[in-house]
MDAnalysis code that builds the backbone (N, CA, C; Angstrom):
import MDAnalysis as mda
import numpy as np

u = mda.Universe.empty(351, n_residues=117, atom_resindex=np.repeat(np.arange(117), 3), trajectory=True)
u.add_TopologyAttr("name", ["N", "CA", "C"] * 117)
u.add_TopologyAttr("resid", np.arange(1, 118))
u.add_TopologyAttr("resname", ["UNK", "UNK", "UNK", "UNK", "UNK", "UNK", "UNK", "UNK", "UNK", "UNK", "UNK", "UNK", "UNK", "UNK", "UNK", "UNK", "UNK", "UNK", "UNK", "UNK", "UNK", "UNK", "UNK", "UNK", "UNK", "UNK", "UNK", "UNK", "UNK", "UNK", "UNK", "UNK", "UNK", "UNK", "UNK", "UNK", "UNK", "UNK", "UNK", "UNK", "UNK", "UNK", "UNK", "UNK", "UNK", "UNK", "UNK", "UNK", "UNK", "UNK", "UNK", "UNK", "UNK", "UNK", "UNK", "UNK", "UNK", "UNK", "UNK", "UNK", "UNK", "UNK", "UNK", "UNK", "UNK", "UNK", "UNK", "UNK", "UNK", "UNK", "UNK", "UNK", "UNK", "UNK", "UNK", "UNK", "UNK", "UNK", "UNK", "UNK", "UNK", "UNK", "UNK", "UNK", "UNK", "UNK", "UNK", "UNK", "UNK", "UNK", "UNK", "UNK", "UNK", "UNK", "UNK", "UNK", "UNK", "UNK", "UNK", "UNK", "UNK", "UNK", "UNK", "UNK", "UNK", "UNK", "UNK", "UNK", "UNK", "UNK", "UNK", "UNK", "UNK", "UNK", "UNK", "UNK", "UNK"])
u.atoms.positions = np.array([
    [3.652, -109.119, 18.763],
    [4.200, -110.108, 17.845],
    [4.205, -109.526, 16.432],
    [5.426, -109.270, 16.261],
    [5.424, -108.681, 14.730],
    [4.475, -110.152, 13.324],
    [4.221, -109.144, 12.666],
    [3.080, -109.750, 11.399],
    [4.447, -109.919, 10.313],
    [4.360, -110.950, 9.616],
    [5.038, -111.438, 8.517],
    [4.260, -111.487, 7.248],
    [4.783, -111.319, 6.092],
    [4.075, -111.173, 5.112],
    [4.961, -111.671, 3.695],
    [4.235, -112.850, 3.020],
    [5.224, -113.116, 1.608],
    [4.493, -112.000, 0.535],
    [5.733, -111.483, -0.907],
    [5.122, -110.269, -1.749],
    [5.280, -111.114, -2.609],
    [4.668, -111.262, -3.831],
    [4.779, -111.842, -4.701],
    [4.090, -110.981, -6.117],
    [5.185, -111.038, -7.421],
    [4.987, -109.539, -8.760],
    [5.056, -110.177, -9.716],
    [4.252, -109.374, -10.560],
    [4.176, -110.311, -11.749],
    [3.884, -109.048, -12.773],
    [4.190, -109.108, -13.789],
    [3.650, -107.696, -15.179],
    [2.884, -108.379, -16.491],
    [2.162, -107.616, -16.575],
    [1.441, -107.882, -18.129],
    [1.073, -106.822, -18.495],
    [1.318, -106.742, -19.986],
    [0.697, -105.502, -20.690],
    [-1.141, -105.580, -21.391],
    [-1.233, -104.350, -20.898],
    [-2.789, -104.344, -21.350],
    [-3.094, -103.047, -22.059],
    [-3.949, -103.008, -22.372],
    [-4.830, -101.650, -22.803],
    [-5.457, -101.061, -21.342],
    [-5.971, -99.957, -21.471],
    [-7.160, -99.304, -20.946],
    [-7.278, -97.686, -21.216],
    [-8.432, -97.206, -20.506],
    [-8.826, -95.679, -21.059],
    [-9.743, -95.385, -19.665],
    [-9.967, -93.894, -19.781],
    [-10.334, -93.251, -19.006],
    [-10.945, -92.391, -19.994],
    [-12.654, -92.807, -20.229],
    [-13.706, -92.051, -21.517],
    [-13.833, -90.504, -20.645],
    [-14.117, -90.919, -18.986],
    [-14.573, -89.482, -18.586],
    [-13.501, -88.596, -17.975],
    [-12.602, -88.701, -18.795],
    [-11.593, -88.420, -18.268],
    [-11.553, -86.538, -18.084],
    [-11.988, -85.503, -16.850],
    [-11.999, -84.121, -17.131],
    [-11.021, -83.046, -17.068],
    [-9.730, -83.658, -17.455],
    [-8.428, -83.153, -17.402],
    [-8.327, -82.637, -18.894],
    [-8.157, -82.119, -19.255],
    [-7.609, -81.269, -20.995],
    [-6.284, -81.908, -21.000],
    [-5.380, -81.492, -19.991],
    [-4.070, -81.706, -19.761],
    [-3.151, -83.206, -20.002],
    [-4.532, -84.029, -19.783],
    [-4.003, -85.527, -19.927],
    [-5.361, -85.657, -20.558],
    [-6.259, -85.316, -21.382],
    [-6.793, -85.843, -22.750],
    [-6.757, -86.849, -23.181],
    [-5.516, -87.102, -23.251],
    [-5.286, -88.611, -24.527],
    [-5.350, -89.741, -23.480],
    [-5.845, -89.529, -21.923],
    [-6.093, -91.134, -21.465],
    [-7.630, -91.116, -21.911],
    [-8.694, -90.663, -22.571],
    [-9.479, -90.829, -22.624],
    [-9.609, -92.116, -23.751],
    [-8.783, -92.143, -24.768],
    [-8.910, -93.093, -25.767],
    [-7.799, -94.480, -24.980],
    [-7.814, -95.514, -25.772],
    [-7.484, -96.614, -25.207],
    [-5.621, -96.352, -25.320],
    [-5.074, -96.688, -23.869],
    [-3.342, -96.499, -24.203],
    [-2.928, -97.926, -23.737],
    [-1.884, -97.473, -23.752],
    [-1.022, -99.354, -23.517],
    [0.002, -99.218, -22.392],
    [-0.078, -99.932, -21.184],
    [0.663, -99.961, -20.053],
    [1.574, -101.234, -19.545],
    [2.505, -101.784, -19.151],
    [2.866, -102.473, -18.707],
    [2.403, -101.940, -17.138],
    [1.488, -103.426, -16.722],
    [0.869, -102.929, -15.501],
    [1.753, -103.673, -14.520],
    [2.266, -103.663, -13.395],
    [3.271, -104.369, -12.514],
    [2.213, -104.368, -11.237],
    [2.215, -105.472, -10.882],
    [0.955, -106.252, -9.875],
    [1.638, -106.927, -8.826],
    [1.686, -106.163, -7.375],
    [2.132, -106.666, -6.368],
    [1.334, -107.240, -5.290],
    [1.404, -108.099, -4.689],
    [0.492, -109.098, -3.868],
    [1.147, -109.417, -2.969],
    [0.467, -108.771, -1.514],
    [0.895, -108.803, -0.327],
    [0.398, -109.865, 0.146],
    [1.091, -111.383, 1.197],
    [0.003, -112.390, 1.752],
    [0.600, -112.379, 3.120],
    [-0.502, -112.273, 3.934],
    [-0.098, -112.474, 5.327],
    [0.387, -114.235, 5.229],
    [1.086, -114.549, 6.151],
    [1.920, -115.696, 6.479],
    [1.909, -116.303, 8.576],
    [1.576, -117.087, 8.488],
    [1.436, -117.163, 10.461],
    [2.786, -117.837, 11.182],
    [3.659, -118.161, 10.172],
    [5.001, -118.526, 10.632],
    [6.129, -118.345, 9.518],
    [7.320, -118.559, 9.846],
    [8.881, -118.687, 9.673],
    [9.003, -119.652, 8.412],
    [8.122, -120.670, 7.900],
    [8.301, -121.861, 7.423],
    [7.125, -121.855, 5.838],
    [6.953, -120.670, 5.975],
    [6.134, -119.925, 4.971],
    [4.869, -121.140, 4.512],
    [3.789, -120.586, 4.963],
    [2.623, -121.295, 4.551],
    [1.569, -121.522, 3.466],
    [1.950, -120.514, 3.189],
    [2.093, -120.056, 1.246],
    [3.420, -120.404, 0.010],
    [3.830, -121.357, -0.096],
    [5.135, -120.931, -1.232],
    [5.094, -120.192, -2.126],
    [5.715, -119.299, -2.225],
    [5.423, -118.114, -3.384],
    [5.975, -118.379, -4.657],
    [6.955, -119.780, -4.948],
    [6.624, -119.821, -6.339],
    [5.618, -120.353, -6.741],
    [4.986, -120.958, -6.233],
    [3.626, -122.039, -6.109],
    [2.318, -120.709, -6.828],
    [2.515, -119.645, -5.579],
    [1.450, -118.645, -5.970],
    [1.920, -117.586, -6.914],
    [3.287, -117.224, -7.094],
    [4.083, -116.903, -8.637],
    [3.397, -117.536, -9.623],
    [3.603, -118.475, -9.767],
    [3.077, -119.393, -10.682],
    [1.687, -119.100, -11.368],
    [0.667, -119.509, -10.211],
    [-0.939, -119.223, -9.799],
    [-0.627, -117.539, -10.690],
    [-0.505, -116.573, -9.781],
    [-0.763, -115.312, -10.258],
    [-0.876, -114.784, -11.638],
    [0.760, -115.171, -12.255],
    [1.103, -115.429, -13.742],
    [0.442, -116.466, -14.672],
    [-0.084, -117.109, -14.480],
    [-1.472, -118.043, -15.184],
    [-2.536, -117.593, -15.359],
    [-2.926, -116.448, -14.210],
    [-4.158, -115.932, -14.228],
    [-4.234, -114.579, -15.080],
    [-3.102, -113.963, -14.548],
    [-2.875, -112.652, -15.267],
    [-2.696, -112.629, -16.603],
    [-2.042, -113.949, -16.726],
    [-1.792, -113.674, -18.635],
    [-2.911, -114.138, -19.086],
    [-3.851, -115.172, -18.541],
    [-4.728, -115.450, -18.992],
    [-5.922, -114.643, -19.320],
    [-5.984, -113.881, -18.094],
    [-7.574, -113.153, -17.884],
    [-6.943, -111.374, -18.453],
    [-5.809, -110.961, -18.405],
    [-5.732, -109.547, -18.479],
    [-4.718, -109.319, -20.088],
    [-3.649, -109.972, -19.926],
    [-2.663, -109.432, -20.863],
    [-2.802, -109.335, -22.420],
    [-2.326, -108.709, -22.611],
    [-2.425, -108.250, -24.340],
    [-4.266, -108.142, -24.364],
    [-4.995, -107.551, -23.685],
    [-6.251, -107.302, -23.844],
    [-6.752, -105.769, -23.767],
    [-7.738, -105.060, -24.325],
    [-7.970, -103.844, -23.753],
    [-9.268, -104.119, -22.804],
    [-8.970, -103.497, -21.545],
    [-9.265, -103.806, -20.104],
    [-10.231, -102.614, -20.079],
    [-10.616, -102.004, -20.925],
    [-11.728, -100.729, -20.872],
    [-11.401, -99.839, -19.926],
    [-12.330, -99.367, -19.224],
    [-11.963, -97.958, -18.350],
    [-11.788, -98.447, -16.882],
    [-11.055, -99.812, -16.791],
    [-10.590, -100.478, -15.407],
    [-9.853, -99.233, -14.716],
    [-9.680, -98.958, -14.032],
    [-8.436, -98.294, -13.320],
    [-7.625, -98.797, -12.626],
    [-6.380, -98.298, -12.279],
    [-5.501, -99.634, -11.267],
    [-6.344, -100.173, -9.807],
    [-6.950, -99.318, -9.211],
    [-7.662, -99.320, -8.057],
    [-8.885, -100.653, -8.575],
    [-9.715, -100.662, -9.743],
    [-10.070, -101.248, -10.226],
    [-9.938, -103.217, -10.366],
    [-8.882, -102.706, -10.928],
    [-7.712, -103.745, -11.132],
    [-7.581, -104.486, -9.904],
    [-6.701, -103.912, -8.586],
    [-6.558, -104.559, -7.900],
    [-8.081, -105.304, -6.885],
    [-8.826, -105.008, -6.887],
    [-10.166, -105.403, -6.412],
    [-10.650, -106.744, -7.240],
    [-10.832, -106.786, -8.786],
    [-11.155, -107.651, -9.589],
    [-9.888, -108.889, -9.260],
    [-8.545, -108.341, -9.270],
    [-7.398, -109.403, -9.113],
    [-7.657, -110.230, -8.121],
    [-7.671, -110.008, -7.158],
    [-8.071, -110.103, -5.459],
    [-9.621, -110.928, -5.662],
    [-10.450, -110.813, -6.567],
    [-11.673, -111.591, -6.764],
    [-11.147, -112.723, -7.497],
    [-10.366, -112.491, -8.696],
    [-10.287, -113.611, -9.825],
    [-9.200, -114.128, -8.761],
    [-8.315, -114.199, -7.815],
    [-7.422, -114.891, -7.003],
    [-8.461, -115.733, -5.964],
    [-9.176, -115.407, -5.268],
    [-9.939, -116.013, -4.612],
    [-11.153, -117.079, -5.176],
    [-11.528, -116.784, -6.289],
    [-12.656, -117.800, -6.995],
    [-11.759, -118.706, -8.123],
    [-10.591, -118.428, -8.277],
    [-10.183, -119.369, -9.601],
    [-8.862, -119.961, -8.887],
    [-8.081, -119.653, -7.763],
    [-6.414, -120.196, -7.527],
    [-6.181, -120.336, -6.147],
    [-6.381, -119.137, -4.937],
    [-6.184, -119.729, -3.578],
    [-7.048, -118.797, -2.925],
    [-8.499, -119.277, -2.259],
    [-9.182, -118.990, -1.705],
    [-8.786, -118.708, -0.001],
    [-8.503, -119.493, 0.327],
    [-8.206, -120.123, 1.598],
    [-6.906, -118.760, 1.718],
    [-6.061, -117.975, 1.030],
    [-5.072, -117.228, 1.145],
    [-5.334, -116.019, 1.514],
    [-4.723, -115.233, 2.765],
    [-4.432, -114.275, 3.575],
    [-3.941, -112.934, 2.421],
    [-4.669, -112.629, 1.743],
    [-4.458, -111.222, 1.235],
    [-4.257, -110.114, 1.718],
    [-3.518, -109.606, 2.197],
    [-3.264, -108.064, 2.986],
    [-3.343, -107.235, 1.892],
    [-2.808, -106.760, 0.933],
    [-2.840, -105.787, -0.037],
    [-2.602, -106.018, -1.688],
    [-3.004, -105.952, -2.456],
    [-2.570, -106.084, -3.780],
    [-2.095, -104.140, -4.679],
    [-1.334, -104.325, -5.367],
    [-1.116, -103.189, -6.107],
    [-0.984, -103.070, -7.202],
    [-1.558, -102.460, -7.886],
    [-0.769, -102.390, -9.900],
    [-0.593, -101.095, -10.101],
    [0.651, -101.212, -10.583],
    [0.971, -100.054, -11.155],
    [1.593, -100.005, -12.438],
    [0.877, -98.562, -13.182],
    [1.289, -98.491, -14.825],
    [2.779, -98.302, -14.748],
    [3.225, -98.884, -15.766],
    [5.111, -98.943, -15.944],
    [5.639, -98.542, -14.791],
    [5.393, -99.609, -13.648],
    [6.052, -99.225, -12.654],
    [6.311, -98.053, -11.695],
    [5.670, -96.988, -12.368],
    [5.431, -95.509, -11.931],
    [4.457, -94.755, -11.267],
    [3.473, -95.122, -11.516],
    [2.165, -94.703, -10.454],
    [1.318, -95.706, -10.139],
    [0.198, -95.926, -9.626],
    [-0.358, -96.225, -9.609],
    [-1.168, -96.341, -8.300],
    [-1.760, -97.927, -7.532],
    [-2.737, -97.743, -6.512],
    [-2.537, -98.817, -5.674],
    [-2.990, -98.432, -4.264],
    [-2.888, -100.119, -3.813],
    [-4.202, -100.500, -3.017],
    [-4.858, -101.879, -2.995],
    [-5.793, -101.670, -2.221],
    [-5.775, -102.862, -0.776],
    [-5.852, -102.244, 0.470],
    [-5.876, -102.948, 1.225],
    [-6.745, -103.332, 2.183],
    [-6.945, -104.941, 1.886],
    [-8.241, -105.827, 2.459],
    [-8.130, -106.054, 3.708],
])
């Protein structure tokens, strides 16, 4: 039986840094830089008729994110970071009870991490 899954994205810009950072080459993440972080959220779903509405948790996500992350410097979080804490502040503050398969953030859309629960 194939697995179904709603994605649901959302962006906010933040600060962060990487103090121990032992690259010469990329140096300057050691001091604080500025990212538009793009945050994808995988939810398992058990039928056709979607048991989650995803503007409902659109909504949820983007309340939380601007609230708890954006326009802030986020210290030496990393995206891997990031998605672990998201995945906590989603479960204790908006939908507990919700089927998380994977969350991801990535800096300007270009790299980043995903972590899957």
């Amino acid at each position: 039986m194939p697995e179904t899954f709603i994605i649901v994205k959302d962006q906010f810009p933040a600060l962060h840094s990487w103090p121990g950072c032992p690259y010469e080459e990329v140096a300057f993440l050691r001091n604080p830089h500025r990212h538009i972080f793009h945050v994808t959220v995988k939810i398992r779903v058990n039928h056709d008729d979607r048991d989650v509405e995803f503007f409902m948790f659109k909504n949820a996500l983007s309340d939380m994110l601007h609230s708890l992350y954006a326009n802030r410097d986020l210290g030496s979080m990393s995206c891997e970071m990031m998605c672990n804490k998201i995945k906590q502040d989603l479960g204790y503050n908006y939908f507990s009870a919700v089927d998380i398969h994977s969350i991801s953030v990535f800096e300007d859309d270009e790299n980043g991490a995903e972590v899957v629960f």
